[in-house]
C-alpha positions in Angstrom: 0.0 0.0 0.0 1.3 3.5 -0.8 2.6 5.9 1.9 0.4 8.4 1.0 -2.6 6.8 1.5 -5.2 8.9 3.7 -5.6 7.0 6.7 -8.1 8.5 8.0 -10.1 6.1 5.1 -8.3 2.5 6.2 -10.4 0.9 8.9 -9.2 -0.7 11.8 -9.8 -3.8 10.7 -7.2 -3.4 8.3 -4.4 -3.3 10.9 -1.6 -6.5 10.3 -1.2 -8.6 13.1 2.0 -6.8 13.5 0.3 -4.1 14.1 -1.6 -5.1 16.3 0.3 -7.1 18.3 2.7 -3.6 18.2 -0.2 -1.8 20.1 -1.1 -4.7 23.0 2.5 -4.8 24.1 2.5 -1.2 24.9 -0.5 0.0 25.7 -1.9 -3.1 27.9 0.7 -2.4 30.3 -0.7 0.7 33.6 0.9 3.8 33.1 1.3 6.1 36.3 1.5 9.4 34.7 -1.3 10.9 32.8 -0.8 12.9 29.5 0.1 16.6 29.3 -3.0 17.6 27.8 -6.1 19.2 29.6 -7.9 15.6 29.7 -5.4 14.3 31.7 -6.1 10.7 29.9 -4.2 7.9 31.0 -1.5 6.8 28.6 -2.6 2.9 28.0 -5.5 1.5 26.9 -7.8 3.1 29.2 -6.9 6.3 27.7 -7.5 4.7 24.1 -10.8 3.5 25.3 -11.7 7.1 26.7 -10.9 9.1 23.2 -12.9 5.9 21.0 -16.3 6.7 23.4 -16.1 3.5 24.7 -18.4 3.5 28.1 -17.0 3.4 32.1 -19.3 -0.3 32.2 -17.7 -1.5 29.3 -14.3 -0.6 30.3 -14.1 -2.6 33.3 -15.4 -5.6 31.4 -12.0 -5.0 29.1 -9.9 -4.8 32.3 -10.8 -8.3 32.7 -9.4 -9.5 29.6 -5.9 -10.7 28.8 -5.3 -8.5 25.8 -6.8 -5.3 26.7 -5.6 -2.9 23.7 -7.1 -5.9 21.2 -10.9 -5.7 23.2 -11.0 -1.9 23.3 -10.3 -2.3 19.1 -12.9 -4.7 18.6 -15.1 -2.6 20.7 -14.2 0.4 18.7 -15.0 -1.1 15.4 -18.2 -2.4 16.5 -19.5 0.4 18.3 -18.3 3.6 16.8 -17.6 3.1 13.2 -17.6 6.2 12.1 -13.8 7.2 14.1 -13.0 3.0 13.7 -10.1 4.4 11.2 -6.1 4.4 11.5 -6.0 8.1 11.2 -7.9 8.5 14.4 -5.9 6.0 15.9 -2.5 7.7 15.2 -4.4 10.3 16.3 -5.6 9.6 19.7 -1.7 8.1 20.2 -0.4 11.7 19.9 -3.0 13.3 22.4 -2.4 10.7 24.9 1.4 11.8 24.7 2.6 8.0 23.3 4.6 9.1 20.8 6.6 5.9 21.0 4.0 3.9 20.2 3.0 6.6 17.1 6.8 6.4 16.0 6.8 3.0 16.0 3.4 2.8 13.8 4.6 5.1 11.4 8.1 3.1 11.0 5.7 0.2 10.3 3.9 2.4 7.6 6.8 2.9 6.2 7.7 -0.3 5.7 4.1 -1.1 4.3 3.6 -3.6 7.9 1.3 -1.8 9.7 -1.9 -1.8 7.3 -3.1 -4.8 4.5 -6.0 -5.4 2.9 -8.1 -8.0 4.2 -8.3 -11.5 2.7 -12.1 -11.9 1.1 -11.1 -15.7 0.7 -11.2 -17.4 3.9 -10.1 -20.5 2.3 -7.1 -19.1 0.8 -6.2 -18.3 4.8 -6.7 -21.0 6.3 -4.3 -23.0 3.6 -2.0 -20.3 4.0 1.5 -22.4 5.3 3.4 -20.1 8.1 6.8 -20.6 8.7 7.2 -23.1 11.0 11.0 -22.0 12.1 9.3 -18.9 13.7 6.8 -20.5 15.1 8.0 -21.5 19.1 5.1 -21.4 21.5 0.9 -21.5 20.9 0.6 -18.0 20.8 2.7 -17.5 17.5 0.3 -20.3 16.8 -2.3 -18.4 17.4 -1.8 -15.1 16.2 0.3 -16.4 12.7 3.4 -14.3 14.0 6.3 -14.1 16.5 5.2 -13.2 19.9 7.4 -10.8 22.5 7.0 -11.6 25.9 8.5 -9.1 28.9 10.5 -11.8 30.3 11.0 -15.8 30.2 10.9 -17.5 33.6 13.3 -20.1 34.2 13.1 -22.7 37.0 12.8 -26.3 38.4 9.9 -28.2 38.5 10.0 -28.0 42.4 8.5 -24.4 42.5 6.1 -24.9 39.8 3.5 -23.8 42.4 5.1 -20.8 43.0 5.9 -19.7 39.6 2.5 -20.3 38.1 1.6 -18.1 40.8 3.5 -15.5 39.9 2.6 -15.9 36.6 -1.0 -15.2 37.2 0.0 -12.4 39.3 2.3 -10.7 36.5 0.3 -11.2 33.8 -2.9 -9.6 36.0 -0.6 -6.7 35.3 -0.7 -7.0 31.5 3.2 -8.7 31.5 3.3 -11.4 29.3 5.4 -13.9 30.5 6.7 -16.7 28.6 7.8 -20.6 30.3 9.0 -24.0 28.6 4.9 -24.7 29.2 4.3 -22.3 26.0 6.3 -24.1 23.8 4.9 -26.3 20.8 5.5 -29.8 20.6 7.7 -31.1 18.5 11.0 -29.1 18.6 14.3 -31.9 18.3 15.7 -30.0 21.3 14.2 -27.8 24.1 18.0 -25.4 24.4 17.3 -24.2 20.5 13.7 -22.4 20.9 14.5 -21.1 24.3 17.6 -19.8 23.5 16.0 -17.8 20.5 13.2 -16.7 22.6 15.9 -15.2 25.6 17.8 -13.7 22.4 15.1 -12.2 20.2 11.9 -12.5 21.7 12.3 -11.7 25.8 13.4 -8.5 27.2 14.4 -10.2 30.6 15.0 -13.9 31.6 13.6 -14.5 35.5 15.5 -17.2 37.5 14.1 -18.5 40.7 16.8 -19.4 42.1 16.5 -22.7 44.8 18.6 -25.5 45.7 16.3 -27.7 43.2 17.3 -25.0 40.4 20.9 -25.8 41.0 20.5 -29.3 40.1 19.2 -28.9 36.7 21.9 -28.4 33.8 19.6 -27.2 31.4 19.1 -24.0 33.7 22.9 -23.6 34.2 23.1 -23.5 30.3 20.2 -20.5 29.9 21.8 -18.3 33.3 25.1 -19.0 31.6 23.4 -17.7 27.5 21.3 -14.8 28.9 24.5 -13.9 30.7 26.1 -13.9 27.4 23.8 -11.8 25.3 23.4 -9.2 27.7 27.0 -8.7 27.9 27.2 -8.6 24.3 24.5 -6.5 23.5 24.9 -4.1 27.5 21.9 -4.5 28.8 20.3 -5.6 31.7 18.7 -9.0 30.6 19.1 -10.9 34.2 16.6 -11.0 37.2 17.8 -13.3 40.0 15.0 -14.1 42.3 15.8 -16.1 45.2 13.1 -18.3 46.0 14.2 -20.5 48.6 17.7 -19.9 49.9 21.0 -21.2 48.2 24.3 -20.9 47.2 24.2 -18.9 43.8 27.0 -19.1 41.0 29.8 -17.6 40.8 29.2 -15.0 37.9 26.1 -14.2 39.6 27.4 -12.8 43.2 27.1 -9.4 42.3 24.4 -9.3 40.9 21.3 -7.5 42.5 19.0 -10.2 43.5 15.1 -9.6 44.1 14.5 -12.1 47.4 11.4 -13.4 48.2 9.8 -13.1 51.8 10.2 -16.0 53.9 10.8 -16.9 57.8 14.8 -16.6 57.4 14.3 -13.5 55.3 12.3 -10.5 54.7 13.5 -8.1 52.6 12.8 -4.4 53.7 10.9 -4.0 50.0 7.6 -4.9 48.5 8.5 -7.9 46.6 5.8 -8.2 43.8 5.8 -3.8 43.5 9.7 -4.4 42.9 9.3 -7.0 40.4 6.7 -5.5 38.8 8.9 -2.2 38.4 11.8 -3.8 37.2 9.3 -5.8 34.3 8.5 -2.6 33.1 9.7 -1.0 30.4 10.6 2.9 30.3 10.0 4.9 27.6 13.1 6.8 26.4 12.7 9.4 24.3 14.4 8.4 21.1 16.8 11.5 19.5 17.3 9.6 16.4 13.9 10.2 15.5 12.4 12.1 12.1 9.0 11.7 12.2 8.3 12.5 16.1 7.9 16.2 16.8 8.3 14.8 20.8 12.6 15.9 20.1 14.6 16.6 22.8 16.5 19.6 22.5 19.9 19.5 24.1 21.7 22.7 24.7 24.6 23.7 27.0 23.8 26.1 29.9 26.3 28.3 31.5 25.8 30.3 34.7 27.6 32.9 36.6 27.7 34.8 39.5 25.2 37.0 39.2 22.4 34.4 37.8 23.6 32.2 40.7 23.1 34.6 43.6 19.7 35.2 42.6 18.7 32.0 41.9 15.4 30.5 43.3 15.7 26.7 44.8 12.1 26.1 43.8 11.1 25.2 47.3 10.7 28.9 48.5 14.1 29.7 49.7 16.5 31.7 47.7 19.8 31.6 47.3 22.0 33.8 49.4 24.8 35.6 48.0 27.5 33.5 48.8 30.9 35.1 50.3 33.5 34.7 48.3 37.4 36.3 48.5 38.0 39.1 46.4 41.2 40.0 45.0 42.1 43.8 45.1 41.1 46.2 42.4 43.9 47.7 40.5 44.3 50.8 41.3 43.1 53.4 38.5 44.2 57.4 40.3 47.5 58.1 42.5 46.9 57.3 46.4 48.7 59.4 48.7 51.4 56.9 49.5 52.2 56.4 45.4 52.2 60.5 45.7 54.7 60.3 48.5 56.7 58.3 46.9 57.6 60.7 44.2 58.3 63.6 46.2 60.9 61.9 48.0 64.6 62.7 47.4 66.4 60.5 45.4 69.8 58.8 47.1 72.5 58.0 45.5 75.0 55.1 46.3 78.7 55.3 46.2 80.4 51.9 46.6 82.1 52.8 50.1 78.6 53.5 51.2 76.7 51.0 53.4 72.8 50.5 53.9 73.3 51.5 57.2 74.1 55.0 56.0 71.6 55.1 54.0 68.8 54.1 56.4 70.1 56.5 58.6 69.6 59.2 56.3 66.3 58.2 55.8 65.2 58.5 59.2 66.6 62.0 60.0 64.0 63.1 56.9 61.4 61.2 58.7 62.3 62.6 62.3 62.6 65.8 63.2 65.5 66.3 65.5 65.4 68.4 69.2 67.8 71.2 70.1 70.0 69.0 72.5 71.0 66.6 69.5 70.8 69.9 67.1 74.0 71.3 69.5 75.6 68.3 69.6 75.5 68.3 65.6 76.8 72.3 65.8 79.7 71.3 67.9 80.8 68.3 65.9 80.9 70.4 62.7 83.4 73.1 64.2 86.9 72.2 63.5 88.6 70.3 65.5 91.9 71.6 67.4 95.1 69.2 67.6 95.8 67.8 71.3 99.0 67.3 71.9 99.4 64.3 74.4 102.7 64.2 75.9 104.2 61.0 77.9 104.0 61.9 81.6 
């Protein structure tokens, strides 16, 4: 389909399962902050649900669905036709301030992935052959495509109890989480599917660590491969969870480990809030983009001491000026000591001459002398009459 097509003509129900599968993963997950706009919509599907008219009772039948962003579509289409249209979705997108998710829609455009005309020949579909080397677990299955999950869980039989209640839990938070339960049948080897889905699929890889978990060398291998891929491509991709105490790996001491509350520990956190934070993914904004007029502009700011000293905190309390040492001002007139200076008498040195003489003479300009040491001075200048001193 051509790039300028008018989308506000194409209908929803055009959408590729791209597409849509594009728009579940991130707008069924809660966002906290509302959008910058004078609705103050929330930014996920709620929001979406809001701008398509779709009613309070009807929403809270969606929030019981596993795929929220799919229901509020279907809705959508069904009930309000006449906005049903990509146009209005790209628009709503922008309003509720998810310019990731428009970005990523229009890079789809682009590509011609993100609309298709639909098949009028249900037959042709259903003989339609997928690939089966992309095909790993029942929901690429189900939805004809590859499937991206938040995080794979990895652990030993031992916990299943635990983990398929934190699976329910998680994915009550619209994380989709993927086990070796969601695989198809048939694969030659179990380490070839997971390894693609911790590699291309997964954003995290959960371990639940237990002394059961240590036993297993299938799980040694996938700690040891997500291990590997994150360091090649520097990102986080672990999540140690410590289950029930043990004795983790080597590679794995520093890591920061998410415990689980038990009698021997309690960890000073909320342990399902802190999980569920570090599932979630944060929208960066991305300063690469073309199409996006959500740019961040980067400039350099430079301050001095006047700006500084009347800054504001932004609490109330002002800066005050802050004392620093100042060195002195060069002087611009003559002071009275640089004028004394050349009125003075200039002194010349002769080689027999000392300092001493020459300090003295400086102090009798300084000092004024009284008459006793004035008559001495008379009497010394007379001339002096010879003595003679005879041997008695």
């Amino acid at each position: 389909m051509d790039q300028d097509t008018n989308l506000y003509d194409i209908p929803l129900s055009w959408l590729t399962n791209e597409s849509r599968n594009l728009l579940s993963n991130l707008l069924n997950s809660t966002k906290v902050l509302p959008s910058d706009g004078p609705e103050k919509l929330p930014r996920y599907w709620r929001g979406l649900a809001s701008l398509a008219n779709i009613s309070a009772e009807v929403a809270a039948n969606v929030e019981l669905q596993s795929d929220r962003t799919a229901k509020v579509l279907d809705i959508w289409m069904n009930d309000n036709p006449k906005t049903a249209y990509v146009g209005y979705l790209l628009e709503y997108l922008q309003r509720l301030d998810r310019h990731d998710v428009y970005d990523d829609c229009i890079e789809l455009h682009r590509h011609r992935r993100l609309i298709g005309r639909p098949n009028d020949n249900p037959l042709r579909l259903s003989m339609e052959v997928p690939d089966d080397d992309s095909l790993i677990t029942y929901e690429d299955r189900m939805y004809g495509e590859p499937q991206y999950y938040h995080a794979y869980v990895v652990y030993a039989q031992e916990d299943k109890e635990f983990v398929d209640y934190l699976l329910v839990r998680m994915r009550a938070e619209s994380f989709r989480l993927c086990t070796e339960e969601d695989l198809l049948p048939g694969h030659s080897t179990q380490y070839a599917p997971v390894s693609r889905l911790i590699s291309e699929r997964c954003q995290r890889i959960i371990l639940v660590y237990s002394p059961d978990f240590l036993k297993c060398p299938a799980n040694s291998y996938y700690t040891n491969y997500a291990q590997a891929v994150a360091i090649e491509r520097k990102q986080l991709k672990i999540i140690p969870l410590v289950y029930r105490q043990c004795q983790l790996p080597m590679q794995l001491t520093y890591y920061h480990k998410l415990y689980y509350p038990s009698q021997h520990h309690k960890p000073p956190y909320d342990f399902w809030q802190r999980l569920s934070d570090t599932l979630k993914i944060t929208n960066i904004p991305r300063l690469n983009s073309t199409g996006s007029n959500n740019a961040v502009a980067i400039r350099e700011v430079t301050t001095n001491n006047s700006t500084f000293e009347s800054r504001n905190i932004g609490n109330g309390f002002t800066a005050n000026k802050t004392a620093f040492l100042q060195l002195p001002s060069i002087p611009s007139i003559k002071s009275l000591s640089m004028s004394g200076l050349d009125s003075c008498d200039k002194i010349t040195l002769d080689d027999n001459k000392s300092l001493s003489n020459v300090s003295q003479l400086s102090e009798g300009k300084q000092k004024k002398p009284n008459k006793i040491k004035s008559f001495i001075n008379c009497l010394k200048k007379k001339p002096k009459k010879s003595i003679a001193v005879m041997d008695g």
